[in-house]
C-alpha positions as CSV (number, residue, x, y, z in Angstrom):
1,X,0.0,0.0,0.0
2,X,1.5,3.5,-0.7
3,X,2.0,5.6,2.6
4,X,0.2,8.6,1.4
5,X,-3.0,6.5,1.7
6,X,-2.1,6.5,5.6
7,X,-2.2,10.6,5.7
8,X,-6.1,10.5,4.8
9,X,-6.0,11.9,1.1
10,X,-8.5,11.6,-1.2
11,X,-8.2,9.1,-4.1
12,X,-8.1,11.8,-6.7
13,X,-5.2,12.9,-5.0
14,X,-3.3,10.0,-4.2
15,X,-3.8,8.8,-7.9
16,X,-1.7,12.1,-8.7
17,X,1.0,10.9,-6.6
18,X,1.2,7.7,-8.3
19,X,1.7,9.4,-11.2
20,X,4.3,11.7,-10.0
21,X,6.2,8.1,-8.5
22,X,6.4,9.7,-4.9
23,X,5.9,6.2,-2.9
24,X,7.0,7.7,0.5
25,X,6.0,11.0,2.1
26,X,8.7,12.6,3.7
27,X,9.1,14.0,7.4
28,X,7.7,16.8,7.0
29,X,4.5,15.6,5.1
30,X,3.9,13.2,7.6
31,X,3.4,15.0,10.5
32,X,2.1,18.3,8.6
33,X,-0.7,16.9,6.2
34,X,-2.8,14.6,8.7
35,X,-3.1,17.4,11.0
36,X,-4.0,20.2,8.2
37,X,-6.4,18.0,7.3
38,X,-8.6,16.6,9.9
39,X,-8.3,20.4,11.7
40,X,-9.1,23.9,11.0
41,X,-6.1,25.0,12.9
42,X,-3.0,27.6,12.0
43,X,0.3,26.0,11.8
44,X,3.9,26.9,12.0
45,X,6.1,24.3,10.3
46,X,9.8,23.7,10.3
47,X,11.7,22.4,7.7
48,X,14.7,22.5,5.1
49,X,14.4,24.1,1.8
50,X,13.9,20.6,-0.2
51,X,11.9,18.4,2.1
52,X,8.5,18.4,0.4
53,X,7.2,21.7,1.8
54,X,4.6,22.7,-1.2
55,X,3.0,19.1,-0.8
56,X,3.0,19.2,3.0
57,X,0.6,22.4,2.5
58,X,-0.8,21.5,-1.2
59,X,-1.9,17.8,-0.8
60,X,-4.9,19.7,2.5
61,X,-5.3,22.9,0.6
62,X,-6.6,21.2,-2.8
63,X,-9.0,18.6,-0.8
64,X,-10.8,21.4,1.4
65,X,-10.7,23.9,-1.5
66,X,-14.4,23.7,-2.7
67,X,-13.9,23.3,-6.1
68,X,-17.6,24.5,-7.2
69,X,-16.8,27.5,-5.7
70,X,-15.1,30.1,-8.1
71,X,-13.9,32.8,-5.8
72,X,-10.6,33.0,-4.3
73,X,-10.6,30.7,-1.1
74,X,-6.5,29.9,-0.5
75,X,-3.3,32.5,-0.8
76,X,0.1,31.6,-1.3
77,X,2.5,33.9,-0.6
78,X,6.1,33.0,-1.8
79,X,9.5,35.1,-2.3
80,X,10.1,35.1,-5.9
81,X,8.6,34.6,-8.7
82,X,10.4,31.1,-9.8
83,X,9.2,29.7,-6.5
84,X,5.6,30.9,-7.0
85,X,5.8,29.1,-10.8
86,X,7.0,26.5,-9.1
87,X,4.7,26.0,-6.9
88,X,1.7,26.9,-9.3
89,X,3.0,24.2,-11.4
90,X,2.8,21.7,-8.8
91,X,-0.7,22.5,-7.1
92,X,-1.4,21.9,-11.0
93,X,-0.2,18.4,-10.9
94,X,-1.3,17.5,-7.7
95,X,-5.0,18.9,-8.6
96,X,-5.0,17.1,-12.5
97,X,-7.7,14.4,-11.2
98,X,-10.2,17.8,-9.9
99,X,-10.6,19.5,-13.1
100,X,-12.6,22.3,-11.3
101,X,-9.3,24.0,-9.3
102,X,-7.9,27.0,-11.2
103,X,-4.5,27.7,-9.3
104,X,-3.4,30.9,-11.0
105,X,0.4,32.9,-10.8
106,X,0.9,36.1,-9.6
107,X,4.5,37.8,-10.0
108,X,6.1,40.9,-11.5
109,X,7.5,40.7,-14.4
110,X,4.4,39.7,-16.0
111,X,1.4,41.5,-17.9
112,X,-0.3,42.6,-14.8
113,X,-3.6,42.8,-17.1
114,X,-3.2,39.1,-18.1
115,X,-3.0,38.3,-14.4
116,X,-6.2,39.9,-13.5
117,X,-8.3,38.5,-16.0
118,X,-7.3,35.2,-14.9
119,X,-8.0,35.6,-11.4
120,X,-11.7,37.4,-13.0
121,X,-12.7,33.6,-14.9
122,X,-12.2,32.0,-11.1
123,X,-8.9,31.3,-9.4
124,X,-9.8,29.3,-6.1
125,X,-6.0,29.3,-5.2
126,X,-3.9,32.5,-5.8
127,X,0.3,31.7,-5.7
128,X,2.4,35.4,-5.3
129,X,5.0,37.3,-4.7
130,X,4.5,40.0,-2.5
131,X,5.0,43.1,-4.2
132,X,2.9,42.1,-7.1
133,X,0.4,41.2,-4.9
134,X,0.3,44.6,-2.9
135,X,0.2,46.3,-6.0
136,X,-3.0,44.1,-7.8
137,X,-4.8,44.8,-3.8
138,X,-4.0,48.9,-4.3
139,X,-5.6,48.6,-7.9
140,X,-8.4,46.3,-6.9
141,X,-7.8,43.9,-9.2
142,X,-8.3,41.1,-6.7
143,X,-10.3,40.1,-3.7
144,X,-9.1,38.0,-0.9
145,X,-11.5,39.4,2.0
146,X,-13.3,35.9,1.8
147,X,-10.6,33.3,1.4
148,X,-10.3,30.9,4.3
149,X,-6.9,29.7,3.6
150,X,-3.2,31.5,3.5
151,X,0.2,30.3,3.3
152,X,3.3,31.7,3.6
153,X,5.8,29.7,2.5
154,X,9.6,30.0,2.5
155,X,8.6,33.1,5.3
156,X,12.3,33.5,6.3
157,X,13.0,34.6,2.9
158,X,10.7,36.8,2.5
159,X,11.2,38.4,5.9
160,X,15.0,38.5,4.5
161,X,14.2,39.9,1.3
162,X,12.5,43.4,2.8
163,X,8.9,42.1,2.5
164,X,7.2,42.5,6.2
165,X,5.8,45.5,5.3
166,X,3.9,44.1,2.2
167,X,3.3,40.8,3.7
168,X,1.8,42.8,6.7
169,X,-0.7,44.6,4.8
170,X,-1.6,42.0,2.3
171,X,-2.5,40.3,5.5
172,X,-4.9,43.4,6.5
173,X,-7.2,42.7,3.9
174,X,-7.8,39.2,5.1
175,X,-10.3,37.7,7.0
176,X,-9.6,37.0,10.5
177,X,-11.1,34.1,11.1
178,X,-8.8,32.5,8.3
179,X,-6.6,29.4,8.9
180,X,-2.9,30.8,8.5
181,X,-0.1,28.4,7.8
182,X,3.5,29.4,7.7
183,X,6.0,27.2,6.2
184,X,9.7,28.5,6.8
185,X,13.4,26.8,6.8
186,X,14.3,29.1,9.6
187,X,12.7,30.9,12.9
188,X,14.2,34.3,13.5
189,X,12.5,36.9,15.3
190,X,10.8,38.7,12.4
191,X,9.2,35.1,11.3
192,X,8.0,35.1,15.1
193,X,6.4,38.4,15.0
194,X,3.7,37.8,11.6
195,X,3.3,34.0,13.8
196,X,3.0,36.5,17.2
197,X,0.6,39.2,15.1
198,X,-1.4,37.0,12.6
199,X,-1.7,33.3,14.2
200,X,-3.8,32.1,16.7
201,X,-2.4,29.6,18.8
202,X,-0.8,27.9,16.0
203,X,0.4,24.2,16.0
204,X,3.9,24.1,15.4
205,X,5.5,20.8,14.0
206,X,9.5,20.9,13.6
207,X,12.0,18.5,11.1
208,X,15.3,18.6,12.4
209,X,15.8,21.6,15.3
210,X,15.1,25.4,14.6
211,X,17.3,27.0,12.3
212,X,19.3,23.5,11.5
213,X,21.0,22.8,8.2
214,X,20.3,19.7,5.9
215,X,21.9,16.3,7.6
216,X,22.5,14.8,4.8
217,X,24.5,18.2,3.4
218,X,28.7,17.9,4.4
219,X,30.7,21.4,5.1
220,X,33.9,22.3,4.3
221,X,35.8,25.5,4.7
222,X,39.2,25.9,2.7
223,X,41.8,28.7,4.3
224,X,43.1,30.3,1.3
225,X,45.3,33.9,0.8
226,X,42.0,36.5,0.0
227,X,43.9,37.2,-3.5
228,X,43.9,33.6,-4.5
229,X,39.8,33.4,-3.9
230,X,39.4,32.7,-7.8
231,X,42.1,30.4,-8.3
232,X,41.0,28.5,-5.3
233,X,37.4,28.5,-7.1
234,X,38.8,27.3,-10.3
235,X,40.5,24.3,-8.7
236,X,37.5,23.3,-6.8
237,X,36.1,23.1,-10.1
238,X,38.8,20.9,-11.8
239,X,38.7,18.7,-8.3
240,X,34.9,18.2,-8.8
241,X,34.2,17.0,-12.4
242,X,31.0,16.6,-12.5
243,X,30.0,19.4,-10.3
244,X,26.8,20.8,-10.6
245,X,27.0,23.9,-8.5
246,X,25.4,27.3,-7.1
247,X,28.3,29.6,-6.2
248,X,27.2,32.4,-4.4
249,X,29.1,36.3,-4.4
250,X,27.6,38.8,-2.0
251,X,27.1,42.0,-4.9
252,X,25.5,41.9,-8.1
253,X,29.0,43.5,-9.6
254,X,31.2,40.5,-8.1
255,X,28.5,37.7,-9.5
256,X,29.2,39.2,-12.8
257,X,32.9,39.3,-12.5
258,X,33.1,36.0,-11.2
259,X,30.9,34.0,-13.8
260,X,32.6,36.0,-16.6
261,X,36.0,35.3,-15.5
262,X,34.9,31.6,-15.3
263,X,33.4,31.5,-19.1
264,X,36.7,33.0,-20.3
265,X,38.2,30.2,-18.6
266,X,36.0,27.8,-20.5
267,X,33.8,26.5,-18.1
268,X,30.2,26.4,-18.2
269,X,29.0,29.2,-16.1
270,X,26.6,32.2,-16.2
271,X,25.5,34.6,-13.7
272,X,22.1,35.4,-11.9
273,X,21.4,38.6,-10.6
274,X,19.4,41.7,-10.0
275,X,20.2,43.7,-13.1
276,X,19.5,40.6,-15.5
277,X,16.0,41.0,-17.4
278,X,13.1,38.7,-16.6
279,X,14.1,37.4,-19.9
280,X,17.6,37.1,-19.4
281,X,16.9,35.3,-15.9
282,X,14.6,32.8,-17.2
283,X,17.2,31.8,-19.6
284,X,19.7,31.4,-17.6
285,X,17.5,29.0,-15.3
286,X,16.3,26.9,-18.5
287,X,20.4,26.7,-19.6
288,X,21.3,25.3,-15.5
289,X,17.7,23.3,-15.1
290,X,18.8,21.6,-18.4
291,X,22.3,21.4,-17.3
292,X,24.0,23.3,-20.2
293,X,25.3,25.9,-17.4
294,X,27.1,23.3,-14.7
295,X,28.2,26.3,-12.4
296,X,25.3,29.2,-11.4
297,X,26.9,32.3,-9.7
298,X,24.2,34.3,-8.1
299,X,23.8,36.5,-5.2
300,X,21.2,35.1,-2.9
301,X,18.4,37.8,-3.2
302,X,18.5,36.7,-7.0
303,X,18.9,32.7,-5.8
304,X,15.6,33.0,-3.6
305,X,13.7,30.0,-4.9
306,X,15.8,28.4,-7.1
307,X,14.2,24.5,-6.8
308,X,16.6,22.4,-9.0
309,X,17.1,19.1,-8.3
310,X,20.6,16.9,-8.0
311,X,23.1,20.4,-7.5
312,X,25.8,18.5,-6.0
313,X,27.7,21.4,-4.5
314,X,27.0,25.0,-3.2
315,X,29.9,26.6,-3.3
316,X,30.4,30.2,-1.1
317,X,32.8,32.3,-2.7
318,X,32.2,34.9,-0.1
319,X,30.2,34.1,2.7
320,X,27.2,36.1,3.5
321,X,27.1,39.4,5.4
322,X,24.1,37.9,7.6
323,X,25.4,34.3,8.9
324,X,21.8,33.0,8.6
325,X,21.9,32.9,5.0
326,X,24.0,30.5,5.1
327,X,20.9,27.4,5.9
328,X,19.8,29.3,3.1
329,X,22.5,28.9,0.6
330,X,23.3,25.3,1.7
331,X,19.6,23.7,1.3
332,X,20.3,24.3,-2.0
333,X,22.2,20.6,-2.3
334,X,21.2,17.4,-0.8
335,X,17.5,18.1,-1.6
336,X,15.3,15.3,-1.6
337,X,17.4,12.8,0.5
338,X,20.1,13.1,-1.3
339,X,23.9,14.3,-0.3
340,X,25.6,17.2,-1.6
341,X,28.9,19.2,-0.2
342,X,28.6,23.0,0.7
343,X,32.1,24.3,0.4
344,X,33.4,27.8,1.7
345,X,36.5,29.8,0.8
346,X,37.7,31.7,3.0
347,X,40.3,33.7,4.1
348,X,41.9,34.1,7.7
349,X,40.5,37.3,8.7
350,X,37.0,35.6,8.3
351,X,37.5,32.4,10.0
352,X,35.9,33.4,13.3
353,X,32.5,33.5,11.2
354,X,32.7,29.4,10.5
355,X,32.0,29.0,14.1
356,X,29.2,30.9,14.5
357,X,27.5,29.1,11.1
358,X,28.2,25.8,12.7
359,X,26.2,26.7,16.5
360,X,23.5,28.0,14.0
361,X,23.3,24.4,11.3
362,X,23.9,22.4,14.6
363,X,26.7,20.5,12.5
364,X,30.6,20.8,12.0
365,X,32.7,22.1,9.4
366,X,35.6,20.2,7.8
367,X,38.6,22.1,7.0
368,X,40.4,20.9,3.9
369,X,43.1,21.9,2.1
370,X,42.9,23.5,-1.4
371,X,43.6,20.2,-4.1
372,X,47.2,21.0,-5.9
373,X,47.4,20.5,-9.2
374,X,48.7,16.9,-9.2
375,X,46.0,16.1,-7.5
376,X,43.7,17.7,-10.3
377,X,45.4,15.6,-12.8
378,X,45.0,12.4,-11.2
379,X,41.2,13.1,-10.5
380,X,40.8,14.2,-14.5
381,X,42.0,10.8,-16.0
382,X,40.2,8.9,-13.4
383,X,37.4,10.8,-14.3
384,X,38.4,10.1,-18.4
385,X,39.0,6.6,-17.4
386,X,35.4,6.4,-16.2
387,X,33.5,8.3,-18.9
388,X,35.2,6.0,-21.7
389,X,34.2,2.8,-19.7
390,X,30.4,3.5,-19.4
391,X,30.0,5.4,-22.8
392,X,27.7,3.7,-25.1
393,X,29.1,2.8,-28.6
394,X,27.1,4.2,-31.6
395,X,26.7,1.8,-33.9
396,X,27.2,4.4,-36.2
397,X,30.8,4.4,-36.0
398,X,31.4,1.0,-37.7
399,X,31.5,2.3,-41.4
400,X,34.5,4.7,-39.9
401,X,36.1,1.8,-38.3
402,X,38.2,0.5,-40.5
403,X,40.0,3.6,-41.6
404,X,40.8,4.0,-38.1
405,X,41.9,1.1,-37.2
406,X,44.7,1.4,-40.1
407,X,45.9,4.5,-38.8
408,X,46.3,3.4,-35.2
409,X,47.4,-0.6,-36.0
410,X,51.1,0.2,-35.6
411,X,50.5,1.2,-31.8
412,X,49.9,-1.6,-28.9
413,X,47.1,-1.2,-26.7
414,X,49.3,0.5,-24.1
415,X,50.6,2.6,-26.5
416,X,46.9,3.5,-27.2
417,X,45.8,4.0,-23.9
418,X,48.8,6.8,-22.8
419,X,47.7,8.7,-26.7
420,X,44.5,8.6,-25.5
421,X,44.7,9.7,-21.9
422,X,47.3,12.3,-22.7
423,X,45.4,14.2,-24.4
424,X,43.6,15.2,-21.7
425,X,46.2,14.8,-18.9
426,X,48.8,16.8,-21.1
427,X,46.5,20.3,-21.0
428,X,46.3,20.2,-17.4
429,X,49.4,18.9,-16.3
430,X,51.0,22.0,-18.3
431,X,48.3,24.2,-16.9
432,X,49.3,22.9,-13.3
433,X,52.8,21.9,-13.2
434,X,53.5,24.9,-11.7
435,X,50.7,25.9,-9.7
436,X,51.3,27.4,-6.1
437,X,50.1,25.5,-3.0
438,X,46.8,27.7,-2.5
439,X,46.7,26.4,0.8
440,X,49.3,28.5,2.5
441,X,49.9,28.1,6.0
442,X,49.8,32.1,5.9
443,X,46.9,32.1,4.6
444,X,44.3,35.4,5.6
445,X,44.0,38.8,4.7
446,X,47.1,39.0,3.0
447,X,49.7,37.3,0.2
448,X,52.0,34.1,1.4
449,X,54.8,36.5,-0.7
450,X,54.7,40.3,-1.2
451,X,56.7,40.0,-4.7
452,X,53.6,40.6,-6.6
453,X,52.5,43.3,-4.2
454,X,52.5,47.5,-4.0
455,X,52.2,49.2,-0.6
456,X,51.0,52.4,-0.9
457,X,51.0,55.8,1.3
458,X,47.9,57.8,1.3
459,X,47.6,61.1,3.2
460,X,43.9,60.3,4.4
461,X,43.3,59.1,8.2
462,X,41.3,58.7,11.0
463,X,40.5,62.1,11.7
464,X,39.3,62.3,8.4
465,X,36.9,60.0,9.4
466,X,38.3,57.1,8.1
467,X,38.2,53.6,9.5
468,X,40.2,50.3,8.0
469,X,36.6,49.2,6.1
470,X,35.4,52.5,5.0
471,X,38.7,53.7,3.6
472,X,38.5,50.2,1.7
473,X,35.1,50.7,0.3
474,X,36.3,54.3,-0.9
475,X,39.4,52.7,-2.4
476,X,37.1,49.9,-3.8
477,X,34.9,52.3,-5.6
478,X,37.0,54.8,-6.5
479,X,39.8,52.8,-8.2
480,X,37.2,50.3,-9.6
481,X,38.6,47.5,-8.1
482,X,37.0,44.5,-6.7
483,X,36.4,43.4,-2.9
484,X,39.4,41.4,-2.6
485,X,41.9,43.7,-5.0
486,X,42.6,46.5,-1.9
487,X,44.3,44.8,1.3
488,X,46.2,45.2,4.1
489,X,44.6,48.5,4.9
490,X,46.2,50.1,7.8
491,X,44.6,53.5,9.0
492,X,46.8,55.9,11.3
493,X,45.6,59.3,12.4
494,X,46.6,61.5,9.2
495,X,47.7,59.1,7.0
496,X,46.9,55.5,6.0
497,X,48.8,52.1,4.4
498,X,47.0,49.7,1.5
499,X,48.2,47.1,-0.9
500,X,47.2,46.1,-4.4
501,X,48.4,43.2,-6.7
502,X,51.2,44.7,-7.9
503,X,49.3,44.3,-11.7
504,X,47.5,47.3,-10.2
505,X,50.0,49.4,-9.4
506,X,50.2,51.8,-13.0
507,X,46.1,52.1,-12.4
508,X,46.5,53.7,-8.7
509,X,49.1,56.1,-9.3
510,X,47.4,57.2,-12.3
511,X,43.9,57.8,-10.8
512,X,45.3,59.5,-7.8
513,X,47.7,61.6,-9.8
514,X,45.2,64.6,-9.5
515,X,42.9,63.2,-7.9
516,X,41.1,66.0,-5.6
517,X,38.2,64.8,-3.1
518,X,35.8,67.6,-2.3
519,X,38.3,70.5,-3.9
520,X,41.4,69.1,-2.2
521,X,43.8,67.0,-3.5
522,X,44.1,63.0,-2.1
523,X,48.2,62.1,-2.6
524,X,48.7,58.5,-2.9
525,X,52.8,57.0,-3.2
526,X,54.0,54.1,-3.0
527,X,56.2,52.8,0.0
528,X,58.3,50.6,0.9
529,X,56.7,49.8,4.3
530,X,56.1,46.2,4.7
531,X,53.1,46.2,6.7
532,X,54.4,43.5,8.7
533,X,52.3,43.2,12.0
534,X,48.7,44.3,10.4
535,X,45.5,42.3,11.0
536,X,44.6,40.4,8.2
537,X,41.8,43.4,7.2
538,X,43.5,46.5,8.5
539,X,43.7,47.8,12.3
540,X,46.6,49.9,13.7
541,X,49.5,48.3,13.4
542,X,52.3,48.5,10.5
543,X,55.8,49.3,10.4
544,X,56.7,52.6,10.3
545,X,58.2,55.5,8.5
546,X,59.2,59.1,8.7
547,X,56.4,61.0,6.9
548,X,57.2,64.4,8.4
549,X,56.2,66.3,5.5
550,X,53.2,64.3,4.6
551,X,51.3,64.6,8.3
552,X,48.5,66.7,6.7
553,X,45.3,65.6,5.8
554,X,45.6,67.4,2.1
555,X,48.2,69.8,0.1
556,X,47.3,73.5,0.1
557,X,44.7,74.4,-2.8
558,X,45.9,76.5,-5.5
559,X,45.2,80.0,-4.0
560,X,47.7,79.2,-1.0
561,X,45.2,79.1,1.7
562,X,43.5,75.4,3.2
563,X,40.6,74.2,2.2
564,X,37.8,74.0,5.0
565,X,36.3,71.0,5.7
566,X,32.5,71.1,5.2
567,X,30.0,71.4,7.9
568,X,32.6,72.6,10.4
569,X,35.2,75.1,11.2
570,X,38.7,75.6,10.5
571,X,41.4,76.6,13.1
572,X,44.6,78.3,12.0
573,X,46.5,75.2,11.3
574,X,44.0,74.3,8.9
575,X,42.7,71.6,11.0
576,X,38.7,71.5,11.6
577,X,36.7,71.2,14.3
578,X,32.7,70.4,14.3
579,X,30.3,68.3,12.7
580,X,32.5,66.7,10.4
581,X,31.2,62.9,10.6
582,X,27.9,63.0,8.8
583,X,29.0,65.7,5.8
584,X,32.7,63.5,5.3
585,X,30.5,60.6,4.9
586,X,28.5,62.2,2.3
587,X,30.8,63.6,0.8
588,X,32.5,60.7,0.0
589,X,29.6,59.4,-1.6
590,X,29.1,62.4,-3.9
591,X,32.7,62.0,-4.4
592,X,32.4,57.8,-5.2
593,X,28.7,58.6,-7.3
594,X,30.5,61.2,-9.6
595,X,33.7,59.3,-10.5
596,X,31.2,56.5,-11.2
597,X,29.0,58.2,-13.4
598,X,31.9,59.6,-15.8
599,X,32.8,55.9,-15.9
């Protein structure tokens, strides 16, 4: 007997699960569906991104919907508008034996006009994203003051994504004697409050423990130098062969960078983002569902959603600013009772961070060491090896046999065999052969060697306002450069210490050659200070060096006299006293905003 027939489902139903060859429900199904069905009750469940959420709520909502009925009884609220196909899609399949349900889509992006005539022909079930929905409610193109079912599922996410305040009022114009059912991976305080505000003494059914990661998902961290992040990517890559992957960057601008870097490279990548059209996003997702793209970079506002099946690895390039993402990012792999490997790079300055995620997941970390390129070989013929043992032969080659056979019969089978192999081996043993160890025992915040690195003097401090992070931001944006490019910031009280890849060195001089920052001129050099004794991301140590003629803020403007800092005043040193903190901090990003737009 299947085990859905256990939960109480109607045959129409169950014969839809037959169809869809789910023999088994899973956790979260089991102790979710019996109870949504045999009670009008509100319900807070618990569970990974991946364990059969949109049945656990699907499966009760389709047998009490009345299906005669053609006004809109049941919401869905979701965070993106893949999720909400998704899970249209699916209340589609699960309802194909009731041919009375209408489950219709509702998500920017889309002909809001199309939308609203199909919720006007009778949608029983509505499936949206929240701003879409907000917006049909302002232009009463839909009426949910009469349904008696709403679901928000993936609520962290939404929560996460900026949406209480739409979520909140789409809930105003519901009825309160609704049943409300909230589906979430994750149970942080925001999630508590819509529970707190909009639930009455909701039932609440957990898989795993609150805010756990996946069991059957491994982590690893890998310690690498913060310069060698890509290279460290790359190899992961070549290590992993058949790696199906997410790889997630924290800005739109480094997603880019990394996935274009990665094509030039020849793998099969492309990025998801923000700035990407709807049509340029549902391409990309049709490329990496049918497997064409093997490695996704997104950024994880753009990755909200994303329900593909069999990704083998997640992949953190940079880890995320708010350590909860993280159960996010990993349920991407080992969905569906399957395994999968979340890997992070990281760099010494953020290692403090992998402790935190691992009293969050409630699991450990594994720290492993960068595969050298040896290594990459060897796993690259095995890999060959394989792929030649279980190909299947196409009879179509037998005509060419012959032919073929004549040109190779001098050669013995071993002979054959190295020819064969070496081809592939040869292209990356001489990409390899002399590839540093990436994982360097120095690795953190700054190079195992500073051959390839320029130190630079820059005549901007703390009384200007600058910290070790903010005067890397403004170096970031200014010079164009990306997160990991500007290093081994060291901020003193008039004047401050940074490296670059010494690749970079002709492109800083240049910019700052005239550069002027609010009317005065910024003077960058570069230096022979080491910077030996610096935290990994800046801080207040560094070596030291007489800079008795560079210990002001800025040179003298052309009419001889000093320049007065905005929003204060100036003493007769040319030093200035006030409110400095709030105008500096604009200024900076006038300053940043106009470079960028003559860019």
């Amino acid at each position: 007997m299947n085990k859905f027939e256990q939960l109480g489902l109607n045959p129409s139903i169950l014969k839809a699960v037959e169809d869809m060859g789910f023999e088994s429900p899973s956790e979260v199904q089991e102790k979710a569906i019996p109870i949504l069905l045999q009670d009008d009750t509100d319900m807070v469940a618990l569970a990974q991104t991946g364990t059969g959420k949109t049945a656990a709520f699907g499966f009760p909502l389709i047998q009490k919907i009345n299906a005669d009925a053609r006004h809109t009884q049941a919401l869905i609220l979701s965070p993106t508008r893949e999720l909400c196909l998704q899970i249209t899609n699916e209340i589609k399949n699960y309802s194909k034996y009731e041919k009375s349900i209408n489950p219709v889509a509702i998500y920017g992006g889309a002909s809001i006009t199309d939308q609203a005539r199909q919720i006007e022909r009778g949608a029983q079930i509505i499936v949206a994203t929240p701003g879409r929905m907000q917006d049909m409610i302002n232009r009463k193109l839909v009426d949910i003051s009469r349904i008696e079912y709403c679901v928000l599922d993936e609520a962290d996410e939404m929560l996460n994504m900026g949406f209480f305040e739409d979520i909140t009022a789409i809930l105003s114009h519901t009825p309160k004697e609704k049943n409300t059912w909230l589906f979430s991976a994750t149970m942080p305080k925001e999630v508590a409050t819509i529970a707190k505000k909009f639930m009455r003494s909701p039932v609440e059914i957990t898989v795993g423990t609150k805010n756990m990661g996946a069991t059957n998902v491994s982590h690893e961290y890998y310690l690498i130098n913060s310069r060698d992040r890509y290279a460290a990517l790359k190899r992961l890559a070549d290590a992993n062969p058949d790696i199906f992957s997410v790889i997630f960057c924290r800005t739109k601008r480094d997603t880019q960078k990394v996935a274009e870097r990665l094509i030039e490279d020849g793998y099969s990548a492309a990025a998801l983002h923000g700035d990407l059209s709807q049509n340029q996003r549902d391409l990309v997702m049709k490329s990496f569902r049918s497997r064409q793209i093997q490695m996704l970079v997104a950024t994880d506002v753009a990755a909200r959603g994303i329900d593909v099946d069999d990704i083998t690895h997640v992949i953190n390039y940079q880890l995320p600013d708010e350590i909860e993402t993280y159960t996010h990012r990993s349920g991407r792999t080992g969905r569906a009772g399957k395994s999968g490997v979340s890997m992070v790079i990281i760099s010494k300055s953020e290692l403090r961070k992998i402790k935190s995620i691992e009293r969050i997941i409630g699991q450990s970390f594994e720290q492993k060491d960068i595969p050298d390129g040896m290594e990459i070989c060897r796993v690259q013929l095995f890999h060959l090896a394989n792929d030649i043992k279980d190909t299947k032969i196409n009879p179509e080659i037998e005509p060419y046999l012959p032919s073929i056979t004549e040109v190779l019969q001098d050669f013995s089978k071993e002979e054959l065999i190295k020819k064969v192999f070496s081809v592939e081996f040869t292209r990356f043993f001489n990409y390899y052969k002399n590839a540093p160890d990436l994982s360097s025992k120095n690795a953190g915040g700054v190079a195992s060697s500073d051959t390839n690195s320029t130190r630079y003097f820059i005549n901007v401090g703390s009384k200007d306002d600058f910290d070790w992070m903010s005067l890397k931001d403004f170096l970031k944006a200014t010079l164009d450069l990306g997160r990991d490019d500007v290093y081994k910031v060291d901020v003193k009280e008039s004047f401050s210490f940074f490296n670059t890849d010494a690749a970079h060195t002709d492109k800083v001089l240049e910019t700052f050659s005239e550069f002027k920052h609010d009317g005065r001129h910024v003077n960058v050099e570069v230096t022979k200070d080491s910077g030996k004794g610096n935290r990994g991301g800046g801080g207040s140590g560094g070596g030291k060096r007489n800079f008795s003629d560079k210990k002001r803020s800025f040179k003298s403007n052309s009419d001889g006299g000093s320049r007065r800092r905005s929003g204060g005043d100036s003493d007769s040193k040319g030093r200035s006293r006030g409110k400095k903190t709030g105008s500096r901090n604009k200024n900076i990003e006038s300053s940043i905003k106009r470079r960028r737009s003559k860019n």
